[in-house]
N, C-alpha and C positions, 0 to 999 in steps of 0.2 A: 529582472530575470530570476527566474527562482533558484536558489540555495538549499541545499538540505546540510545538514551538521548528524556525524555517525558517529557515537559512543561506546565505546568495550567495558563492558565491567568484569569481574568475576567476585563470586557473593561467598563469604565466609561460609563454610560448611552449616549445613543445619540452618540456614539464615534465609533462601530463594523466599517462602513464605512470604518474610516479612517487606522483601525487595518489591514482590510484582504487589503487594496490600498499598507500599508507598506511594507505587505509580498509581494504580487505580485511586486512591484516595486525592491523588491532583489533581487539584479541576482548574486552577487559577491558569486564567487565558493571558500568553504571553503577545504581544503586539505583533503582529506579521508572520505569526506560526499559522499553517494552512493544517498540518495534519502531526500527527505524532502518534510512534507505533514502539512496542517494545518487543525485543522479540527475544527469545530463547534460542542461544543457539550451539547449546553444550550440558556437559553436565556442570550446575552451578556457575555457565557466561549464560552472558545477556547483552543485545545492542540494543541500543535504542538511534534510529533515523527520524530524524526533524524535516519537514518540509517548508523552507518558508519564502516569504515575498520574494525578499532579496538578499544580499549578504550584510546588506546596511541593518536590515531589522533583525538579523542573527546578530551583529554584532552588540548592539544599543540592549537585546534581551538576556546579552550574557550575565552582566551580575545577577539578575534575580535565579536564573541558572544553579548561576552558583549556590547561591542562596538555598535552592530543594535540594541543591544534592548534599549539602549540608544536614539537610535532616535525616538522610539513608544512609549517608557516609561510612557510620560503626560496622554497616552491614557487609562492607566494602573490603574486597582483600588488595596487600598491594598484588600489582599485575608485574613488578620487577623491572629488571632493566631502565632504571630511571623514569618507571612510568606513570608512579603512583597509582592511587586508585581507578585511573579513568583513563582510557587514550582517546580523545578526540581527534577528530578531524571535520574540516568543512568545506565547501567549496559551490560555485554555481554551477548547474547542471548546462552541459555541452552538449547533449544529443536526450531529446523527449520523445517518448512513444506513450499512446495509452490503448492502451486493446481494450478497454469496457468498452462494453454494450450501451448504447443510449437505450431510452426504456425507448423512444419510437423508431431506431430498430427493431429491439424486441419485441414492438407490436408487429411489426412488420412481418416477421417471420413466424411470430406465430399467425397470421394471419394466410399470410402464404400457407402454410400446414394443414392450416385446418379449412382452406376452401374447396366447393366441393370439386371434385375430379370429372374429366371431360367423360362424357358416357361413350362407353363401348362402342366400337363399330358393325352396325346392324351386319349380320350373319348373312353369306352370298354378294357381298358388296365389296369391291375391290377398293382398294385407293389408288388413286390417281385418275378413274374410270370417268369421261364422262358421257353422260347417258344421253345428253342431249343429241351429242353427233349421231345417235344411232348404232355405236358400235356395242 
């Protein structure tokens, strides 16, 4: 069942730079990570959400975890309240939704769009009328 793991940082003033440089600079592929996004969501916080297999391969990829955040760490303020630099959390996902578009949906409707339209109903021609009876 998939897992996602969600991080809180807040980055020493004057520091965001070198924060989001460290994530883009990580390319090293952790075993059963499906996606990984960082995101901004303050002046100076930042989460980052993990996607992965399961809780098993969150767990087993935590020390090397440990290990990058270690190289951004200085950049790191504490967050307080016993929380050090980081407040994690993890857990497996209980209810999935995905609203993307399959690209053969989206052929589909554009296809739909752009066919052509029924032609106009000849002028003096009623609907429903038909001609044959006579009437």
């Amino acid at each position: 069942m998939t897992a996602f793991n969600v991080v809180r940082f807040r980055v020493k003033p004057g520091r965001e730079g070198e924060f989001i440089a460290a994530h883009r600079a990580w390319g090293e592929k952790l075993a059963g990570m499906r996606k990984f996004s960082l995101i901004r969501t303050g002046d100076r916080t930042f989460c980052i959400i993990g996607e992965w297999s399961g809780l098993a391969a969150l767990a087993k990829a935590r020390p090397k975890m440990i290990g990058i955040l270690d190289r951004f760490r200085d950049v790191l303020e504490d967050q307080g309240n016993g929380l050090g630099v980081t407040d994690p959390v993890s857990g497996e996902a209980v209810v999935e939704r995905s609203f993307a578009r399959t690209a053969g949906a989206a052929r589909a409707t554009a296809k739909r769009s752009t066919a052509p339209k029924k032609p106009a109903r000849k002028p003096g021609k009623k609907p429903g009328r038909n001609r044959a009876r006579g009437r």
